[in-house]
C-alpha positions in Angstrom: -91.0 13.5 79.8 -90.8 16.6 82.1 -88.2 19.2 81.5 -87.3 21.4 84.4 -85.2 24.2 85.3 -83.9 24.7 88.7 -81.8 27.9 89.3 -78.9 27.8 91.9 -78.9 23.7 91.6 -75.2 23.3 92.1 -75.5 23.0 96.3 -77.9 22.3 98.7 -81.2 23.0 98.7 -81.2 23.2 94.7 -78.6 20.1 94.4 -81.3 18.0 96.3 -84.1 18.8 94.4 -82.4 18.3 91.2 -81.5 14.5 93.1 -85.2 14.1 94.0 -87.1 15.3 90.0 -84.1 13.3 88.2 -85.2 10.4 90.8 -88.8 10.9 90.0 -88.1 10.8 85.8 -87.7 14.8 85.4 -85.2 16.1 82.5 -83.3 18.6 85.1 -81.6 21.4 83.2 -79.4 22.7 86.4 -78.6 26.5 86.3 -75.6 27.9 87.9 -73.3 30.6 87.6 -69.9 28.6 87.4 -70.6 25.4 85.8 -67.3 24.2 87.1 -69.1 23.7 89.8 -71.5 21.6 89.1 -69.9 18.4 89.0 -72.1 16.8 92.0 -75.4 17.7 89.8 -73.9 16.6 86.9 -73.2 13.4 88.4 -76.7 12.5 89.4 -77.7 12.7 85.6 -78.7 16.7 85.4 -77.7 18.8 82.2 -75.2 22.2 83.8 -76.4 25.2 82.3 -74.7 28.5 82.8 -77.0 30.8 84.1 -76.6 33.7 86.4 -80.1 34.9 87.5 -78.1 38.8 87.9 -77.3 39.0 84.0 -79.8 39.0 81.3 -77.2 37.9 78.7 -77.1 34.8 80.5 -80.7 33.8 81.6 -81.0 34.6 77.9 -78.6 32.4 76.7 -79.6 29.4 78.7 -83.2 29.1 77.8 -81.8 29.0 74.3 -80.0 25.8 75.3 -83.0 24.4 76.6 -85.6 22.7 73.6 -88.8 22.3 75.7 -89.7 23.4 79.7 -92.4 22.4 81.6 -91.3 23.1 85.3 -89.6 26.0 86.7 -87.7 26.0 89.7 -86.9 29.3 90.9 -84.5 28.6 93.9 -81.6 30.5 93.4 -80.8 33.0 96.4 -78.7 34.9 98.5 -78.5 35.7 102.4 -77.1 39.4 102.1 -74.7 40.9 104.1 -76.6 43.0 106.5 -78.0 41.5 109.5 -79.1 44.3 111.7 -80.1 47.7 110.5 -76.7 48.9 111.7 -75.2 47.2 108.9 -77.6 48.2 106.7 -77.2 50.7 103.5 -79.1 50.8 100.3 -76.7 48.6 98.6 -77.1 45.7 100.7 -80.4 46.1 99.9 -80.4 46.4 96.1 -77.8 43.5 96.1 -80.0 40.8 97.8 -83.5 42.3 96.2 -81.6 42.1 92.6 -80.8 38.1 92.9 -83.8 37.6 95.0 -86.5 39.2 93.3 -85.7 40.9 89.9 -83.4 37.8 89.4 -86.8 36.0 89.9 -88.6 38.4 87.5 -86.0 38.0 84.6 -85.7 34.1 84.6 -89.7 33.5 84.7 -89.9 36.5 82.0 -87.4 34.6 80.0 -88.9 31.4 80.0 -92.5 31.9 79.6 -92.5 31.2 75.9 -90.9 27.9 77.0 -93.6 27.4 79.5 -96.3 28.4 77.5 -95.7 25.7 74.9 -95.9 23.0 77.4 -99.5 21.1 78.2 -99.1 21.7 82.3 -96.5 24.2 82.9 -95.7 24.6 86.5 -93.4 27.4 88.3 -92.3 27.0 91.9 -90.7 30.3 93.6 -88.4 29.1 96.3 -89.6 31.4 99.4 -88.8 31.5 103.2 -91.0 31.5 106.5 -88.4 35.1 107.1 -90.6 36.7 104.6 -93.9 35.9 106.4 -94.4 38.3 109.3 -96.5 36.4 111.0 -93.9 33.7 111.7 -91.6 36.9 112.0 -93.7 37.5 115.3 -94.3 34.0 116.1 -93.6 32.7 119.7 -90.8 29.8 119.9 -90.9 30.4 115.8 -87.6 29.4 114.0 -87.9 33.2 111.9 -88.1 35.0 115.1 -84.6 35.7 116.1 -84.2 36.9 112.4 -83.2 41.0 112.1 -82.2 40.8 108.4 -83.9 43.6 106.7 -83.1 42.8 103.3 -83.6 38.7 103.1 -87.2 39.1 104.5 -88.0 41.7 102.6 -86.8 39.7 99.3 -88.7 36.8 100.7 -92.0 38.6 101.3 -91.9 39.9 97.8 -91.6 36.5 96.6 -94.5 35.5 98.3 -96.5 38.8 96.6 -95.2 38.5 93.2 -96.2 34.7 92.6 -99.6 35.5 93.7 -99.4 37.9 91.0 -98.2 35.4 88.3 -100.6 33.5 89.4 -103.6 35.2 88.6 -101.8 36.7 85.0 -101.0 32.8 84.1 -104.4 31.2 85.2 -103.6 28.1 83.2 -100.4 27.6 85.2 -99.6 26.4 88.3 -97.3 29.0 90.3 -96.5 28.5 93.8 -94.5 29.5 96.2 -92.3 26.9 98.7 -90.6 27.8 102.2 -88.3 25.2 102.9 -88.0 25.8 106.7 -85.2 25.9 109.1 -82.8 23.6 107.2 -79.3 22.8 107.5 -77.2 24.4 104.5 -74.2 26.6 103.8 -76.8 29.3 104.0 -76.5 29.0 107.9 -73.8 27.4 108.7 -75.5 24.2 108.8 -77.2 25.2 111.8 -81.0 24.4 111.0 -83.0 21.4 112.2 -83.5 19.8 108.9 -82.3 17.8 106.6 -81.7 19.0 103.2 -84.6 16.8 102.1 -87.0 17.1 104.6 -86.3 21.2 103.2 -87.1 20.4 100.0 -90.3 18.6 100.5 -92.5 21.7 99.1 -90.5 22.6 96.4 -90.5 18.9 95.1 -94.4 18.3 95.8 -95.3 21.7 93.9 -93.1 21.0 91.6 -95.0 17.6 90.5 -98.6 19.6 91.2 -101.7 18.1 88.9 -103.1 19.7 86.0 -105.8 20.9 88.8 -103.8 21.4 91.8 -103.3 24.5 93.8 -102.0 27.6 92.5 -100.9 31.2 94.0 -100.6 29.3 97.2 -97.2 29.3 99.8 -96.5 26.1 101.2 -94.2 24.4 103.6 -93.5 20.7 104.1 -96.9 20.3 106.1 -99.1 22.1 103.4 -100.6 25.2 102.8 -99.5 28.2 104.6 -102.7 30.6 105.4 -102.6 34.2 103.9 
């Protein structure tokens, strides 16, 4: 049996790939920070956990609630509130880099004792396309209209730091996903894809082999080149 924890499962993007592991035989644990909530996750089988990645009291608490972990899903995320640099302060910033990236850093931190106890332990960091520059420049690229200062720079540091934890965890897989231009209550429903066409990395790395890639950044197609 594979336990996994997916962070920011109650909606969307984190919803659907709770649907998708509990479909393929995964144990979800589903972290969110109002477990009243989570009834739509909790309906398709997953186990609620409270878990806001901002508070170290709670990532703490939940990975006492969970016996065994062999998959983490790091997919919780916000947009921000600054969009242009002329709504841009330092607080916008810390607020987006503190759920984004430290929130990251303290769940991972958290549950590598978990992890390290299990025979293939595998961590996925739910990315963007926003945080790669060179789709940032792209021609007809979905990321190019994108001025957000803070949600690329979270994303970008995503990409950095699991290329870090993958070389310091060489016996695990860590990857990163970029779900692409998909339609959530991130954007208004505005992108192209469907929720599970935007969870196609994040559920593929997610079921990576013993040997499979690792400190890679993928979309739905595959690989992304560094």
């Amino acid at each position: 049996m594979t336990n996994t924890l997916i962070t920011g499962a109650n909606r969307s993007l984190g919803l659907e790939t709770a649907r998708r592991l509990i479909e393929a035989g995964h144990t979800v644990y589903a972290g969110m920070r109002d477990p009243a909530g989570g009834e739509a996750v909790r309906e398709l089988g997953a186990r609620v956990l409270q878990l806001d990645v901002t508070d170290q009291d709670s990532v703490d608490a939940a990975m006492r609630d969970i016996p065994a972990l062999d998959v983490l899903i790091n997919n919780a995320g916000v947009l921000g509130h600054s969009f242009t640099v002329d709504d841009l302060d330092a607080t916008a910033m810390q607020t987006v880099l503190d759920t984004n990236v430290v929130g990251i850093v303290r769940v991972t931190q958290a549950a590598l004792p978990l992890l390290r106890e299990s025979t293939h332990p595998v961590v996925v960091n739910v990315a963007s396309g926003v945080g790669w520059p060179r789709f940032l420049l792209g021609e007809g690229r979905d990321e190019r209209p994108v001025l957000s200062v803070p949600y690329a720079a979270s994303k970008a540091a995503v990409v950095a730091l699991t290329v870090q934890y993958a070389k310091n965890l060489p016996t695990f897989r860590v990857n990163a996903s970029d779900p692409g231009y998909t339609a959530t209550d991130f954007n208004g429903h505005s992108g192209h894809q469907t929720v599970t066409e935007g969870t196609d990395a994040t559920v593929a790395l997610a079921m990576v082999a013993p040997d499979g890639p690792t400190g890679e950044f993928h979309d739905r197609t595959g690989r992304i080149a560094y």
